[in-house]
TIMIVO-350157 format. One record per residue (C-alpha): residue number from 1; residue in three letters; x, y, z. Coordinates in Angstrom, 3 decimals, always signed. Example, Ala and Ser with C-alpha at 12.3 -4.5 7.8 and 13.67 -1.06 7.14 Angstrom:
<nr 1	rest ALA	X +12.300	Y -4.500	Z +7.800>
<nr 2	rest SER	X +13.670	Y -1.060	Z +7.140>
//
This chain:
<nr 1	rest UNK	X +18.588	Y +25.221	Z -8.269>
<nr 2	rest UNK	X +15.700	Y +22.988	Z -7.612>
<nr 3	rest UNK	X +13.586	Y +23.302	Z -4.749>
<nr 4	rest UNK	X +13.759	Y +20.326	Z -1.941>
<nr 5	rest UNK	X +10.294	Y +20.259	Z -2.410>
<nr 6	rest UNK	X +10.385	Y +19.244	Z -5.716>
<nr 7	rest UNK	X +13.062	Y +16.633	Z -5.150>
<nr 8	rest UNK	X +10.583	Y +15.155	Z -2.278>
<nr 9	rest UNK	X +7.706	Y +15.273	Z -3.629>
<nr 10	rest UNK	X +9.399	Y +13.211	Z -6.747>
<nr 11	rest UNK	X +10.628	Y +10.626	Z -4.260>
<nr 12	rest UNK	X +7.364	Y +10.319	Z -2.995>
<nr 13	rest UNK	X +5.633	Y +10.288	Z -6.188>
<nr 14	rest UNK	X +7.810	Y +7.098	Z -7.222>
<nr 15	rest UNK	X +7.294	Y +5.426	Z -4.057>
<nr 16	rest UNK	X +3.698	Y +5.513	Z -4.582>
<nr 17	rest UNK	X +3.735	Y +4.787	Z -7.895>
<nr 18	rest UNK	X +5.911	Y +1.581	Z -6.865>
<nr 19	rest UNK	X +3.313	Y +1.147	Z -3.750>
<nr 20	rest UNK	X +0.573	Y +0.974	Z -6.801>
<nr 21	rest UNK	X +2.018	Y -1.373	Z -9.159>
<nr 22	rest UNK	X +2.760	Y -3.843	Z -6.436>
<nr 23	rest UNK	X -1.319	Y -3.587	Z -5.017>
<nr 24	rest UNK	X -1.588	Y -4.019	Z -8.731>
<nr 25	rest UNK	X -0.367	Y -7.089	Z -9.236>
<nr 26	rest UNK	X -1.529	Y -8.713	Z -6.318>
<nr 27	rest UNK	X -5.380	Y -7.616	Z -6.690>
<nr 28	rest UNK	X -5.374	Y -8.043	Z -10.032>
<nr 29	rest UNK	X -2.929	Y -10.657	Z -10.956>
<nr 30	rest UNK	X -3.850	Y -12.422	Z -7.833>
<nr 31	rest UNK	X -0.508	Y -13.121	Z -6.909>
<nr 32	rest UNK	X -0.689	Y -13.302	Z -3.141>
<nr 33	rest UNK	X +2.208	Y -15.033	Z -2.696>
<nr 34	rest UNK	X +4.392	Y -12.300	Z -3.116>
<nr 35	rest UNK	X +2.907	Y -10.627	Z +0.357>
<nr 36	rest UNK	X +5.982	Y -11.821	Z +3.081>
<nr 37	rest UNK	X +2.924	Y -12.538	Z +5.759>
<nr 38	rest UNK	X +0.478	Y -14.350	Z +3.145>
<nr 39	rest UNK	X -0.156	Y -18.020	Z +5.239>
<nr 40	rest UNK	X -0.480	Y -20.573	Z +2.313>
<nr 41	rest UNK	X -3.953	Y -22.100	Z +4.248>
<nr 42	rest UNK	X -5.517	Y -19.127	Z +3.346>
<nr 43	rest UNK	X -7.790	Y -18.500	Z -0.315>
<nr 44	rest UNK	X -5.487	Y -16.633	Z -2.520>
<nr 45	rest UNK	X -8.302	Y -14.966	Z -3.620>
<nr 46	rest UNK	X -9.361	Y -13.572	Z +0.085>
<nr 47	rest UNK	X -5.611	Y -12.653	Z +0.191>
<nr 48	rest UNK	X -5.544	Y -11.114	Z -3.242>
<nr 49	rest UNK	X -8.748	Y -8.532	Z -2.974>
<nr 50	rest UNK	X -7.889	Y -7.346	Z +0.334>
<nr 51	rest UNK	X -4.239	Y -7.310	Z +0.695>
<nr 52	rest UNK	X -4.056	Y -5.615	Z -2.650>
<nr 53	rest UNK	X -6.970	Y -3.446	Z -2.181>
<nr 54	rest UNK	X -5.259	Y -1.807	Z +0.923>
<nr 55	rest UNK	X -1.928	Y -2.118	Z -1.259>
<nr 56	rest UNK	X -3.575	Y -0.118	Z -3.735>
<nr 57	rest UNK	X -4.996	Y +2.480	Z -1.562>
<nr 58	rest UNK	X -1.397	Y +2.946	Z +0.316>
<nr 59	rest UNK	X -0.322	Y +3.477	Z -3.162>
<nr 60	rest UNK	X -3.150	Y +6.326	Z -3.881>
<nr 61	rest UNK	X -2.140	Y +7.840	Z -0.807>
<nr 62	rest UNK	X +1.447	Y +8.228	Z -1.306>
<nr 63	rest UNK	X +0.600	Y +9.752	Z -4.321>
<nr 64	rest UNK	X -1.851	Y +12.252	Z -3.303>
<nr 65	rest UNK	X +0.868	Y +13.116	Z -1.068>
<nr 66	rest UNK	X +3.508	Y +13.544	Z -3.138>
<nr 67	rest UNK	X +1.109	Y +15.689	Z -5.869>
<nr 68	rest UNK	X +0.172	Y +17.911	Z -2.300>
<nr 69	rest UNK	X +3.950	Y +18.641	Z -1.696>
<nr 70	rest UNK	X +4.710	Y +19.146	Z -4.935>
<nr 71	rest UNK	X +1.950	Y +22.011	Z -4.908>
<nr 72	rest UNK	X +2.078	Y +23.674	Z -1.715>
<nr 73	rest UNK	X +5.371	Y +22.683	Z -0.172>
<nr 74	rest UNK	X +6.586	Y +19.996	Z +3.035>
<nr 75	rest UNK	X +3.888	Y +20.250	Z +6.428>
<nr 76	rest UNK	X +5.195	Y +18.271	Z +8.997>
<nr 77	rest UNK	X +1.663	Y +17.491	Z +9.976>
<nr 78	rest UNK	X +0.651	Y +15.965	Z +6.791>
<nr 79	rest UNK	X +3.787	Y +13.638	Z +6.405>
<nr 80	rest UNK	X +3.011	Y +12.456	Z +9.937>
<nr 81	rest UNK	X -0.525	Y +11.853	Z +9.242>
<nr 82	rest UNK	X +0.616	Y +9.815	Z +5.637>
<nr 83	rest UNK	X +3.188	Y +7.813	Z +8.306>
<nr 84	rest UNK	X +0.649	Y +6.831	Z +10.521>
<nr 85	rest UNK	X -1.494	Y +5.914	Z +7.634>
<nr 86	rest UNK	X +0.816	Y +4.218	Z +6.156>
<nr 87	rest UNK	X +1.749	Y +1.620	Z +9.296>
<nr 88	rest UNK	X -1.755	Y +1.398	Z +10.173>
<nr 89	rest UNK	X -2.375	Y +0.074	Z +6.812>
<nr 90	rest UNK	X +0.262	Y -2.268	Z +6.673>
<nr 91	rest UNK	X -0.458	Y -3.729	Z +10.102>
<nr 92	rest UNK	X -3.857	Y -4.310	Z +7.872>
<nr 93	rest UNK	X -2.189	Y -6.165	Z +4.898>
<nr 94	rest UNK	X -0.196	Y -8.282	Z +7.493>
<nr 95	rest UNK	X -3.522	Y -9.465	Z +9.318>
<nr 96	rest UNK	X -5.032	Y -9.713	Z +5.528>
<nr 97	rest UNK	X -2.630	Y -12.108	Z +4.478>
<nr 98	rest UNK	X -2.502	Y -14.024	Z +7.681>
<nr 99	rest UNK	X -6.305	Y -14.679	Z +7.439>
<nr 100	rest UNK	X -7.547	Y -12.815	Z +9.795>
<nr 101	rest UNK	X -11.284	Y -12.449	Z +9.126>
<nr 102	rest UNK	X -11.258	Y -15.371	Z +6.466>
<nr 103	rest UNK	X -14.790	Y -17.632	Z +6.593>
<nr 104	rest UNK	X -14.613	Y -20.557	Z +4.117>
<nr 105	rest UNK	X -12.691	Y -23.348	Z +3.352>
<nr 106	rest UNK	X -9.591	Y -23.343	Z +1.174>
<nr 107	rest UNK	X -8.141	Y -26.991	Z +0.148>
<nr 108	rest UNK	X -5.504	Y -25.435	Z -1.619>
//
């Protein structure tokens, strides 16, 4: 039998991996647009780096999570810590792509 460990600590593992290749393609592709928040007055290219900078790290830390469980087993206090992570840096990709700390003109 496998361990539920194992089978968590996969789940997570894709997640993450999924979490990366989306921060991927909007740092590096600059696609912006695919963000549900990203407000069209707003560089792409301010949207891009930091959207899909915190996109990326989300991504690194799902994955550091899921090679930690895979190791040494499920702590409550390390998912919850990943969770609030996690929503904390979304509620930072949301402001991101709304332009929240934008200074420059975009004539898009």
């Amino acid at each position: 039998m496998v361990d539920a460990n194992v089978i968590s600590g996969t789940v997570w593992l894709l997640c993450g991996l999924a979490i990366l290749y989306l921060g991927y393609v909007i740092a590096v592709r600059g696609r912006a647009d695919l963000h549900a928040d990203y407000d069209e007055s707003v560089d792409p290219a301010y949207v891009s780096r930091w959207t899909g900078g915190t996109a990326l790290f989300m991504g690194l830390l799902v994955v550091a999570y899921a090679i930690r469980e895979l190791i040494y087993g499920f702590q409550p206090y390390a998912l919850g810590g990943l969770l609030v992570a996690l929503l904390v840096l979304s509620y930072l990709t949301k402001l991101f792509a709304r332009g929240v700390g934008y200074r420059g003109e975009y004539d898009g």
